[in-house]
C-alpha positions in Angstrom: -2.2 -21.0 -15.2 -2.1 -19.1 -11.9 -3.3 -21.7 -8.8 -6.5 -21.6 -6.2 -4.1 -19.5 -4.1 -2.4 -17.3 -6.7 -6.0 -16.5 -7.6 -7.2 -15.9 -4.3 -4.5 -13.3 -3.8 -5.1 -10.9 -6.5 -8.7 -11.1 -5.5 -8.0 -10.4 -2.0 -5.4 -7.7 -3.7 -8.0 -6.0 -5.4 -10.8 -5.9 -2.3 -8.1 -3.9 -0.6 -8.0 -1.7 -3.4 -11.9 -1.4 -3.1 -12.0 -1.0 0.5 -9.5 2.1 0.0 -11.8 4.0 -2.8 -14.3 3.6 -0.3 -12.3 5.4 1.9 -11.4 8.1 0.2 -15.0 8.5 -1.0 -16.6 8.7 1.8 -14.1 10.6 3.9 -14.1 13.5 1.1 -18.3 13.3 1.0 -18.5 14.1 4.6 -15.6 16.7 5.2 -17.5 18.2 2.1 -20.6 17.8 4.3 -19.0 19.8 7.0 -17.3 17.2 9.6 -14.1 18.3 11.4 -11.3 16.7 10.0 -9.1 16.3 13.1 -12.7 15.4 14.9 -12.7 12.6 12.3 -9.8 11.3 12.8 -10.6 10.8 16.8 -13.4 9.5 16.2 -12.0 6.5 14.1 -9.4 6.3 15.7 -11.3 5.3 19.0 -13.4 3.0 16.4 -10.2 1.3 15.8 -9.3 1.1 19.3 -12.7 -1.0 19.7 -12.6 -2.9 17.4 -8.6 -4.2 17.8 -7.8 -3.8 21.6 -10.1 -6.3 23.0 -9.1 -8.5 20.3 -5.5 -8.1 21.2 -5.7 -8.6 24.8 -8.2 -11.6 24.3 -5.2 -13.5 21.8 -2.0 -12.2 22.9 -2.0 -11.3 26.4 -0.2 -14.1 27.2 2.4 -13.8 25.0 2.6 -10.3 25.5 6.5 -9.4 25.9 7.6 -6.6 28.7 6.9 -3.4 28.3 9.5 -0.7 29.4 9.3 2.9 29.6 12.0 3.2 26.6 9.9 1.1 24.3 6.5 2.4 25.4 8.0 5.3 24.7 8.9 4.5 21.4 5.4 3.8 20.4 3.9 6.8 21.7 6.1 8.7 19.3 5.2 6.4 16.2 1.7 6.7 17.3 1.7 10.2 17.0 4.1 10.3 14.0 2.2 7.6 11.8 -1.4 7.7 13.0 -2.2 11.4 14.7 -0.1 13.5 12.7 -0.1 11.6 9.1 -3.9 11.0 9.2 -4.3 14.3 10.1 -2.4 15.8 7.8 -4.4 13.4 4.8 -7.5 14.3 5.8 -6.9 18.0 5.8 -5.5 17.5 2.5 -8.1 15.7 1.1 -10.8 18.5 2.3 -8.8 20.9 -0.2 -8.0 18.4 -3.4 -10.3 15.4 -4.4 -10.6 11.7 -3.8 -8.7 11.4 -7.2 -5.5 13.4 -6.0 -5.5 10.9 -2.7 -6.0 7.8 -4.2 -3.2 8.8 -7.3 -0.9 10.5 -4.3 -0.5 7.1 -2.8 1.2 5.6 -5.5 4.3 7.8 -4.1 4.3 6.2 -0.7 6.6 2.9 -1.8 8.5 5.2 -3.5 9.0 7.0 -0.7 9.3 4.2 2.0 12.4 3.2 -0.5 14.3 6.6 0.0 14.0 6.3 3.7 15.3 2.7 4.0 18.5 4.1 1.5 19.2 7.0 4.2 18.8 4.6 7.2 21.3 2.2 5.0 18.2 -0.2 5.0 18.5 -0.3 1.0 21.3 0.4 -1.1 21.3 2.5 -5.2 23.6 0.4 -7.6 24.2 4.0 -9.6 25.9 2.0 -12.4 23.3 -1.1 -12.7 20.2 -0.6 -14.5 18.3 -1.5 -11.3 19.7 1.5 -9.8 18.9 3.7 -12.9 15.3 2.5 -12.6 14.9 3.2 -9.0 16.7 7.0 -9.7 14.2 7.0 -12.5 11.3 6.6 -10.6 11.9 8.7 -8.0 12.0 11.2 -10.5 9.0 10.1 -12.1 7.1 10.6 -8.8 8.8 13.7 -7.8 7.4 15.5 -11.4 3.7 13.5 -11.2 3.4 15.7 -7.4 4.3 18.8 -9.5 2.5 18.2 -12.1 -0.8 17.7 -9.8 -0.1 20.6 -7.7 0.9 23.2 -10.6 -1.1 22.0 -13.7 -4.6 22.0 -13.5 -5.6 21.2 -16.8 -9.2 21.0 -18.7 -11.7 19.3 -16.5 -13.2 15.8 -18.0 -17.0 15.5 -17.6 -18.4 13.6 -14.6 -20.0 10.3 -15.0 -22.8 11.3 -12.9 -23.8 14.9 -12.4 -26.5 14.2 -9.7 -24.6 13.4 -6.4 -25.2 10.2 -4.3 -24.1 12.2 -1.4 -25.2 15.7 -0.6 -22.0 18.2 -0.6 -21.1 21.3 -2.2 -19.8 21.6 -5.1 -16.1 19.3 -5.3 -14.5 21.1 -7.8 -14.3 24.6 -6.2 -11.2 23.1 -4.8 -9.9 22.8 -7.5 -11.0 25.9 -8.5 -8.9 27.8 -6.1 -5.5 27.1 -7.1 -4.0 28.2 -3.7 -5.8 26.1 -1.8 -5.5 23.1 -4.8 -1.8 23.6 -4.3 -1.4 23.9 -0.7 -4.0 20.8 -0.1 -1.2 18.5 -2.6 1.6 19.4 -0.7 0.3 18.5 2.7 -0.6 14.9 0.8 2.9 14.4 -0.2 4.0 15.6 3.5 1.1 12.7 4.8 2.7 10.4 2.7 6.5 11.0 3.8 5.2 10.8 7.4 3.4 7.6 7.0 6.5 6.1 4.8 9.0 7.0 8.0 6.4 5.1 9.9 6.6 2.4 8.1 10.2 2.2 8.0 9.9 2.3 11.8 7.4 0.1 12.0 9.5 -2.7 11.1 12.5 -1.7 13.7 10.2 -1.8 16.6 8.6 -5.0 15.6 11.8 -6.5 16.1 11.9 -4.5 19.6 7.9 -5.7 20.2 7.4 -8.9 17.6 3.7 -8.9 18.9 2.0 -7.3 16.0 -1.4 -6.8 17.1 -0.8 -5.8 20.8 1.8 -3.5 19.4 -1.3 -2.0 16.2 -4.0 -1.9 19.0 -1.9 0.2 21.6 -0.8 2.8 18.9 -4.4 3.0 18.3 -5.1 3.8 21.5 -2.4 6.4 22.0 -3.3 7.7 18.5 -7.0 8.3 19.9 -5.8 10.1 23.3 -3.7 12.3 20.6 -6.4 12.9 19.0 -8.7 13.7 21.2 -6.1 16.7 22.7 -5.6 18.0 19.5 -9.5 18.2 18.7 -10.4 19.9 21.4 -7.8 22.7 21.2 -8.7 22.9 17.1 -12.1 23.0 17.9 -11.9 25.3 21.3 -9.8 27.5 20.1 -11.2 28.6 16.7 -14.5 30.0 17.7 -16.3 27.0 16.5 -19.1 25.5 18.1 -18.0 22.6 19.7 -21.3 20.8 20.0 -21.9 21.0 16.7 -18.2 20.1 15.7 -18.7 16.6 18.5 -22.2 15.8 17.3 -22.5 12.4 15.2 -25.6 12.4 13.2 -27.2 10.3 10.8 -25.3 10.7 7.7 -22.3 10.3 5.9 -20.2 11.3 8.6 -21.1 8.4 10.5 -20.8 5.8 7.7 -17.3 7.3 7.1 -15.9 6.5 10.5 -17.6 3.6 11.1 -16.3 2.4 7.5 -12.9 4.1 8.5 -13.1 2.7 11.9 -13.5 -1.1 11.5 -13.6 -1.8 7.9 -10.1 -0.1 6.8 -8.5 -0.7 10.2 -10.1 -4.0 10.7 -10.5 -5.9 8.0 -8.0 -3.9 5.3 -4.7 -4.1 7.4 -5.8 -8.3 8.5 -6.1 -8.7 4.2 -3.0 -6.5 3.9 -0.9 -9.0 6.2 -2.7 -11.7 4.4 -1.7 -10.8 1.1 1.7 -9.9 2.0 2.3 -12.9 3.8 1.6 -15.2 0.5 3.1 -12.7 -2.5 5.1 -10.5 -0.7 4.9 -6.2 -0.5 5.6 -5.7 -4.2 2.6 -7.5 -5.7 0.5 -5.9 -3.4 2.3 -2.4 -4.1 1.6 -3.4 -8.0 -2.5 -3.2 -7.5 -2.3 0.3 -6.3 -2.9 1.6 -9.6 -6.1 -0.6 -9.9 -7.2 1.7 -6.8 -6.5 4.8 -8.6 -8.8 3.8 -11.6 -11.6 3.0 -8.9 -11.6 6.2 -7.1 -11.5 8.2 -10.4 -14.8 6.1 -11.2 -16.2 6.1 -8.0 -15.4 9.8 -7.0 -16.9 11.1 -10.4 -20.1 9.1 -10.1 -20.7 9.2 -6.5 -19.5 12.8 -5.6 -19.6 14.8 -8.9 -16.1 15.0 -8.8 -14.7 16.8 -11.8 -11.2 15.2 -12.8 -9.1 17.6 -14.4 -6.1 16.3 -17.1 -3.6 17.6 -14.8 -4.9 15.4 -12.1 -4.7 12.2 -14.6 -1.7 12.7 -16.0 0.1 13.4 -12.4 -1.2 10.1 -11.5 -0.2 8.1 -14.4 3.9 9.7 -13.5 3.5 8.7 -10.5 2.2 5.3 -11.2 5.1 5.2 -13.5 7.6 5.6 -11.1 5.9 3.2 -8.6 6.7 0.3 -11.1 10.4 1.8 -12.1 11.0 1.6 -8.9 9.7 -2.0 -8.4 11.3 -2.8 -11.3 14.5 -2.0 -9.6 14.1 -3.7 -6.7 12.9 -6.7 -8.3 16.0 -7.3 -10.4 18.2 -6.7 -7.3 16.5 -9.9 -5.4 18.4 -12.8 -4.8 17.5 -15.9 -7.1 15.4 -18.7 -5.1 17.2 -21.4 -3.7 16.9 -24.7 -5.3 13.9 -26.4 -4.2 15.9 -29.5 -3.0 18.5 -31.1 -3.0 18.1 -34.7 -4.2 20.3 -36.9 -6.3 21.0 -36.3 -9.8 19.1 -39.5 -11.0 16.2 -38.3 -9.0 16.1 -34.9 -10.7 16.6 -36.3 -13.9 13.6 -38.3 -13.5 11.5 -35.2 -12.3 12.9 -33.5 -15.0 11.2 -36.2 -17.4 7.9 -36.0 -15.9 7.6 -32.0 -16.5 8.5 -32.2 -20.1 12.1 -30.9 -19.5 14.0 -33.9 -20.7 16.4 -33.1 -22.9 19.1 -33.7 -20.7 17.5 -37.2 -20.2 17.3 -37.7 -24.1 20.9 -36.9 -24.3 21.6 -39.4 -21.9 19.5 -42.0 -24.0 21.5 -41.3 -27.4 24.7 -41.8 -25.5 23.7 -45.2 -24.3 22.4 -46.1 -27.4 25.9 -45.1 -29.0 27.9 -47.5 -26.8 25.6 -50.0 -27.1 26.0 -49.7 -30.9 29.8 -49.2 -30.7 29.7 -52.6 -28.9 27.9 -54.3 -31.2 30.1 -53.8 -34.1 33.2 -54.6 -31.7 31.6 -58.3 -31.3 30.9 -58.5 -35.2 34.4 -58.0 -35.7 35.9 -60.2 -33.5 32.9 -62.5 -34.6 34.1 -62.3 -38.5 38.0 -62.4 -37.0 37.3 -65.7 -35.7 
């Protein structure tokens, strides 16, 4: 029976799952509404910035390590690698698949993540070890689900709900346009490889920068200057007009940064760290399929969306490959070290009390034994005498 905090964790694990359909609900209703992508993406990112810089300087400016130009340098770079480019990149995507191909895309990112930490000798393949097979396996389980997403459309499944929560046009004349289907699945898979490279990165400069939140709040912030440069020349330079481009009004839009903003950035990556902390990055890698059940719900009901089989079975490859892969790696970890290291009578005892005590029993029916073998040694000398 799972304890108070084993079940606390796969209910924090599946509110992050939640908290990501919304995302990728939302996010897809307004760029189907008409919002600017790379607008989008300054706009939540400066909602981020908001919400986790004061924060940061408020807890951990006095434990806030030196800053050089090397390292700040460093972080610029990751910003713009992990946050400006690989958000932009997603959201661009998203505007030409559907919620469904996002949300079953993301599966790949672990995946991924491992191939980067085996070319930076961060991981190692044992090509002869079934661990190793399973980890080959999956990569090629996920490599086939992207193909299969981006070249095999399929017959579309009937929505759940075929009157929209939120107004858009239609979301299936993506899919409907196989260039754009294709290209838009692609530039997923590229968000993805640039976000696992982050990742992997990530960890180096935390070792660099071990304050975690000054070090999230200040990519943030360079994220959002990024941003905000690369808006202006999208949106200056491509006859659009840039008022109505800038303009938040009253609609989905809105909700989706503000949800983007503080409730993903905010309270998603705190649970994230949670949940890691306590189970570790596999279990919380294992719910990802849970998310891509949620979106398929949630995008069909709330947008419309028509889920096509190619789309489905793309994601269930790819979800197959996630847990080959995790597979691997778990049968590679070390086994845990005994819990302590008392005396042998001590552990015996413990032993007892949990029901293992066989070896205890054994112990008793040796006794007994010489106690019996020592009782007919005095009847003999007894009945000598």
């Amino acid at each position: 029976m799972p304890t108070d905090a084993g079940k606390k964790a796969y209910v924090v694990a599946l509110v992050i799952q939640v908290i990501y359909t919304g995302m990728y609900v939302v996010s897809k209703a307004a760029f189907d509404g008409g919002m600017n992508t790379f607008v989008f993406i300054f706009y939540r990112q400066a909602a981020a910035t908001l919400l986790l810089l004061p924060l940061a300087i408020l807890l951990e400016r006095r434990n806030a390590p030196p800053m050089s130009l090397w390292l700040f340098t460093k972080i610029f770079m990751y910003a713009l690698l992990g946050n400006t480019v690989s958000m932009n990149l997603h959201n661009i995507s998203l505007k030409y698949t559907s919620a469904t191909v996002a949300s079953a895309t993301s599966n790949s990112i672990p995946v991924i993540t491992f191939l980067f930490a085996v070319l930076l000798h961060l991981e190692a393949i044992k090509l002869r070890a079934a661990s190793g097979t399973a980890k080959l396996a999956g990569v090629a389980l996920c490599v086939a689900g992207i193909l299969v997403i981006a070249l095999y459309a399929g017959p579309p499944l009937s929505p759940l709900n075929h009157h929209r929560a939120f107004h858009a046009h239609a979301a299936a004349t993506a899919a409907g346009k196989q260039g754009e289907w294709m290209k838009g699945t692609f530039l997923m898979l590229l968000a993805n490889v640039t976000w696992s490279l982050w990742i992997v990165l990530q960890a180096r400069l935390l070792k660099e920068y071990s304050n975690k939140l000054l070090a999230t709040a200040l990519q943030c912030l360079l994220s959002t200057v990024q941003s905000l440069a690369l808006a202006a020349a999208v949106t200056g330079g491509g006859g659009e007009d840039m008022s109505a481009a800038w303009t938040l009004r009253l609609d989905v839009g809105l909700v989706a940064v503000a949800y983007s903003g503080f409730v993903v950035t905010g309270v998603s990556f705190y649970l994230q760290a949670w949940c890691i902390e306590r189970r570790g990055p596999v279990f919380l890698a294992m719910s990802n399929p849970v998310g891509l059940v949620l979106t398929v719900f949630c995008s069909s009901f709330f947008l419309g969306e028509v889920v096509h089989l190619g789309s489905v079975l793309g994601g269930a490859l790819l979800v197959a490959g996630l847990y080959s892969v995790l597979w691997g790696k778990s049968k590679e970890q070390p086994p845990p070290p005994p819990l302590s290291a008392a005396p042998a009578s001590e552990t015996i005892m413990k032993q007892g009390c949990d029901g293992s005590n066989a070896r205890t029993g054994a112990m008793n029916k040796e006794e007994d034994d010489e106690v019996k073998l020592e009782e007919e040694k005095r009847a003999k000398l007894d009945s000598q005498v």
